[in-house]
N, C-alpha and C positions, 0 to 999 in steps of 0.2 A: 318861655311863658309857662307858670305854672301851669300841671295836668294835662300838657300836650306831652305829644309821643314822637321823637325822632329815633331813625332807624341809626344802629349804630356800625362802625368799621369791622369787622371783626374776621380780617382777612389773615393775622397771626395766627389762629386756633387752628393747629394741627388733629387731625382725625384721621380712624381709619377703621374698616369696615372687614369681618374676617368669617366668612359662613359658607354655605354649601347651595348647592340645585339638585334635589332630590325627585325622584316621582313618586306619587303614591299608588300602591296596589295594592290587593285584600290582602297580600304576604307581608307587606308591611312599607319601607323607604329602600328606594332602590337610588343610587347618586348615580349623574347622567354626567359623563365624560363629555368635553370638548363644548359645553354650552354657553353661546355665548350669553355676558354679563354685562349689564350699565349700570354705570351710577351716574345720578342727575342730581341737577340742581334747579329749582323753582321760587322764586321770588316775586317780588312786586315792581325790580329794576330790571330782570332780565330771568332767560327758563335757558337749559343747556344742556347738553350729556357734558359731564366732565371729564369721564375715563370708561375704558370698555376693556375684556377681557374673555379669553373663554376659561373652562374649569379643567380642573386637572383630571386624572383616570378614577379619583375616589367624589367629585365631584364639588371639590372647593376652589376657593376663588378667596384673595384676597389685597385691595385697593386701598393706597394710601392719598389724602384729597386735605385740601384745606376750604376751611368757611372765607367767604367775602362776600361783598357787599352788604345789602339789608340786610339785617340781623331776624329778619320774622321768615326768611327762606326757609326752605326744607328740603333736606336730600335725602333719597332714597335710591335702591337697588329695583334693576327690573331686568325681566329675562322673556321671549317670546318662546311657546312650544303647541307644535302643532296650532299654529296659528292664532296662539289666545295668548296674551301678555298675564303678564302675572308681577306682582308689587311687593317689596318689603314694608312693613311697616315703616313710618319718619325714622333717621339717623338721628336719638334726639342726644346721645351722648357721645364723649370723646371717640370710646372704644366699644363699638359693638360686634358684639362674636356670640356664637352658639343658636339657639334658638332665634330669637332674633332678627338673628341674619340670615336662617334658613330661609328659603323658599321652595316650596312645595306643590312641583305642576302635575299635572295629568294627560290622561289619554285624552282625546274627545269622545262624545257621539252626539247624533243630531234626530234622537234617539226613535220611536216613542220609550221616554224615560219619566213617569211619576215627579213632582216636585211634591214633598209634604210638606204640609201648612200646620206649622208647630202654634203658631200662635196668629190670631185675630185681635187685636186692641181698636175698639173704635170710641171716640169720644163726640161728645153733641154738645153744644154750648148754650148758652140763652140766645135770645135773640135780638141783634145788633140793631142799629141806627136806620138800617137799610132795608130794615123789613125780614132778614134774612139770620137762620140760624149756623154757624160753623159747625161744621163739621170734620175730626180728624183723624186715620183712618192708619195703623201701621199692621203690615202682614209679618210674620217670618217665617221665611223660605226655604226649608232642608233640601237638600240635597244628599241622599245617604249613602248614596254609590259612592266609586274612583273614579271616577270617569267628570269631567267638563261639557255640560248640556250645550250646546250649540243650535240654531235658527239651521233648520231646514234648508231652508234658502236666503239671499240677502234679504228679502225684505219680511217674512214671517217672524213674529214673534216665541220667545222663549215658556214665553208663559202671560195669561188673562186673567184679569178680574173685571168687577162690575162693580159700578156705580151709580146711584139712582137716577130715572130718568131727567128728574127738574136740576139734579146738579148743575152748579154753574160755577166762575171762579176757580179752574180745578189748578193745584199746585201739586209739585212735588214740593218735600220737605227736603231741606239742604242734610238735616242732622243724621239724616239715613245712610244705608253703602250705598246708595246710586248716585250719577252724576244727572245733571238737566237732561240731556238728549237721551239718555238708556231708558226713559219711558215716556210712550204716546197715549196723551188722552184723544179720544175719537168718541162723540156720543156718548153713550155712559159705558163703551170700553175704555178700559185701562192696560196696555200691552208693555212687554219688557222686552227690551231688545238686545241683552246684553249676555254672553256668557256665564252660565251659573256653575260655580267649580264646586265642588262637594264640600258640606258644611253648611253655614248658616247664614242667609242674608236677607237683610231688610228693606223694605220698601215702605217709606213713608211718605202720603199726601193731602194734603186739605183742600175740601169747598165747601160750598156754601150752600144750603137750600130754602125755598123758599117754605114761611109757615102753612102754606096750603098744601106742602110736600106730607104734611103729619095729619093721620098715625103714618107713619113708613115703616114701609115692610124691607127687614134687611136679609135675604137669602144668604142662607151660607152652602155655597156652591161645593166645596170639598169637605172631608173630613176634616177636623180642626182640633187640635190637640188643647188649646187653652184659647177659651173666646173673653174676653174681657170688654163692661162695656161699663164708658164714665160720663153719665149725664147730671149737667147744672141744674135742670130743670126741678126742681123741691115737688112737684104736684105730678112728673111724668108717669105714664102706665107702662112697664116693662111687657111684656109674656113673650113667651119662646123659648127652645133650646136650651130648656133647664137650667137657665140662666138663675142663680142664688144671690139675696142682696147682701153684701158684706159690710164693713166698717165704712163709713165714707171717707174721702180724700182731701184735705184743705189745700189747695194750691194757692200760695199768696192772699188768705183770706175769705176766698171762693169756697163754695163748697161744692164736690159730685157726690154724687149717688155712684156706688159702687157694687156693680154684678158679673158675678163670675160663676164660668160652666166649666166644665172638662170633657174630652173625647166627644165632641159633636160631631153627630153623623151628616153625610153631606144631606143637602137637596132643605136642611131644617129652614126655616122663617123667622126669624125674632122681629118682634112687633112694637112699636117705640110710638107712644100718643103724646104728645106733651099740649097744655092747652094755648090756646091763641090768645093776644094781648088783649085788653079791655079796655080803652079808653086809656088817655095820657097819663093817668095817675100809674095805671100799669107797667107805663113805656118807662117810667121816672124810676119801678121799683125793678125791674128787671134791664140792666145795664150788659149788653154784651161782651164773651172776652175776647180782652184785649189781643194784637194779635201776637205779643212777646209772650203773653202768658199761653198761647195756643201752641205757640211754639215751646215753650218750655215744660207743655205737660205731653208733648211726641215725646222729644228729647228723654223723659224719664222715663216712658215708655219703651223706647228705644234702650236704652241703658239698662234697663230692666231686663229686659227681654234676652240682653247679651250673657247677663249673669245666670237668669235660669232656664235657660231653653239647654243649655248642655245636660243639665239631669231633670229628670222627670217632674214637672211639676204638681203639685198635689195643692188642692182645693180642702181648705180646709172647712167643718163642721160649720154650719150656723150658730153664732153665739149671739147670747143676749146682747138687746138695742144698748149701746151707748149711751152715756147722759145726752152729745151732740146729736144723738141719731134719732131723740124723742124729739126737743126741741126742735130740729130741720122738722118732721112731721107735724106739729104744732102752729110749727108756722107754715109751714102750706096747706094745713087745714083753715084756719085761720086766712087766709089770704082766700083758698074756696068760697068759702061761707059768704066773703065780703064781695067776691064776685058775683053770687049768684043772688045779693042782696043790691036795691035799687035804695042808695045813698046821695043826699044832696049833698055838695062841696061842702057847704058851711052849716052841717049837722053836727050832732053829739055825739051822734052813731060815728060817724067817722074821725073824729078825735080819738073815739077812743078805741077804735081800731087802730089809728098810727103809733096814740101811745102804746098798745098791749104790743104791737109790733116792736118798736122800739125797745120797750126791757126785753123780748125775747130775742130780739140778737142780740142784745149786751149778754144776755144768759149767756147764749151759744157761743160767742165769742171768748167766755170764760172757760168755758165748757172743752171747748179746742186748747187753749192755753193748756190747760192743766191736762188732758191728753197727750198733747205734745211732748212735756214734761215726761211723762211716762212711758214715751216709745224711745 
């Protein structure tokens, strides 16, 4: 049938795998003799070690394995030290050797050891069907010692955030490095339960709150190297945490409001008002987002975030409003005005609010076009 997907045989493809088991220390990559090595294979027919090995006295190791079955499997290398597994990245070519195939464990401690919080991304969406606005929330997590953070004891957390108290809905996002079980929601805690090995990691999740949750107040509990916040809301009131409004962002049509801080000190508050719906005409004009589009503005966040959290990020200058960026204000003044005006359905007044509405997002729709064009 056309546009279906069957998995194919691909049990002839010869492969093979050629890397090392290193530790890291502040002196630099130390290779760990005699450790032992797996490679697996994980599918949608069946999951398995395929072959195992320990490393030789310079610390390499090298497996020869063939692909079968499903064709969407993935194989990868793993190695267990000091009690915390550690993963290669997928085997996505014939021949993988060097980098690649390194893999790079550590000591533990179960410390007290600082995690820094390089960056904050929280996004707020309009408000759904359901009375309720989404909300999506991605951390990143340094790690800047050698050493592998480890829980105290079995059942303590690695590390806490917060989440407001009417939160409800709470998810993790698939698109992040964590798996389902590596983090508990509890009340408006948020806890991580998972080994954090030095470097960078993300945690991304959504919910929902309700509109009596606004204005919300969002503490920022740590030091926060880049705070980033993207609301749909056209008429929302920012303040806080020298938070600066920048370019907005079109995501499939949509548009955020885009503000960005740097180096925020803990214990700050940012404050986030947006107004309550009005009557059905309002429900009709403000359509919540969808929840692929919720997800696919983590996801760029997340993707973002992998790219510049290795060198320092820099906030750049306030520049003049954009043509979209007058028009978004235009029409959420516009849209004020008509709220705070008592119109009957089958007025003039209100005709010719839908039309002046109407050409202003065709403007702004223009307006993005030819921006686009130009990034």
């Amino acid at each position: 049938m056309i546009g279906s997907h069957q998995a194919t045989d691909t049990s002839t493809v010869a492969r093979s795998v050629d890397g090392r088991i290193v530790r890291g220390t502040r002196k630099g990559q130390e290779p760990i003799a005699g450790q032992w090595v797996v490679l697996h294979r994980v599918g949608p027919d069946r999951a398995s070690p395929l072959d195992s090995m320990r490393t030789a006295a310079d610390g390499h190791y090298h497996m020869r394995y063939q692909t079968s079955g499903d064709s969407s499997a993935i194989y990868f290398v793993s190695t267990k030290y000091a009690g915390v597994a550690y993963f290669s990245s997928p085997l996505r070519t014939p021949i993988v050797r060097g980098d690649d195939a390194t893999i790079t464990v550590f000591d533990t401690t179960s410390g007290p050891m600082p995690i820094a919080l390089g960056g904050r991304h929280i996004i707020i969406g309009m408000v759904q069907a359901n009375g309720r606005r989404p909300v999506g929330e991605v951390y990143d997590l340094k790690n800047d010692s050698t050493v592998t953070l480890i829980p105290r004891d079995s059942t303590g957390p690695v590390w806490v955030a917060h989440v407001p108290p009417a939160a409800v809905q709470f998810q993790l996002n698939p698109s992040g490095d964590l798996a389902t079980g590596a983090v508990s929601h509890r009340g408006n805690t948020v806890e991580l339960y998972v080994p954090l090995s030095p470097g960078i990691r993300q945690m991304a999740f959504t919910y929902e709150l309700p509109v009596s949750a606004f204005p919300l107040s969002l503490p920022v509990e740590r030091a926060t190297g880049v705070l980033e916040l993207l609301v749909q809301e056209p008429t929302a009131r920012v303040k806080g945490g020298s938070l600066r409004e920048m370019a907005p962002v079109n995501a499939e049509g949509r548009m955020f409001r885009r503000f960005l801080a740097q180096d925020i000190p803990a214990n700050t508050v940012v404050t986030v008002d947006a107004p309550r719906l009005v009557g059905p005409e309002r429900q009709k004009v403000y359509v919540g987002v969808g929840v692929a589009l919720f997800a696919a503005m983590l996801f760029a966040l997340i993707f973002a975030g992998r790219r510049a959290l290795p060198s320092r990020t820099r906030v750049a200058a306030p520049t003049s409003p954009t043509r979209a960026q007058v028009l978004l204000r235009e029409i959420a003044a516009l849209d004020a005005e008509h709220e705070r005006a008592v119109v009957p359905e089958d007025s003039e007044a209100r005709s010719a609010y839908e039309s002046k509405r109407r050409a202003l997002k065709s403007e702004l729709a223009d307006a993005i076009a030819v921006e686009q064009r130009h990034t």
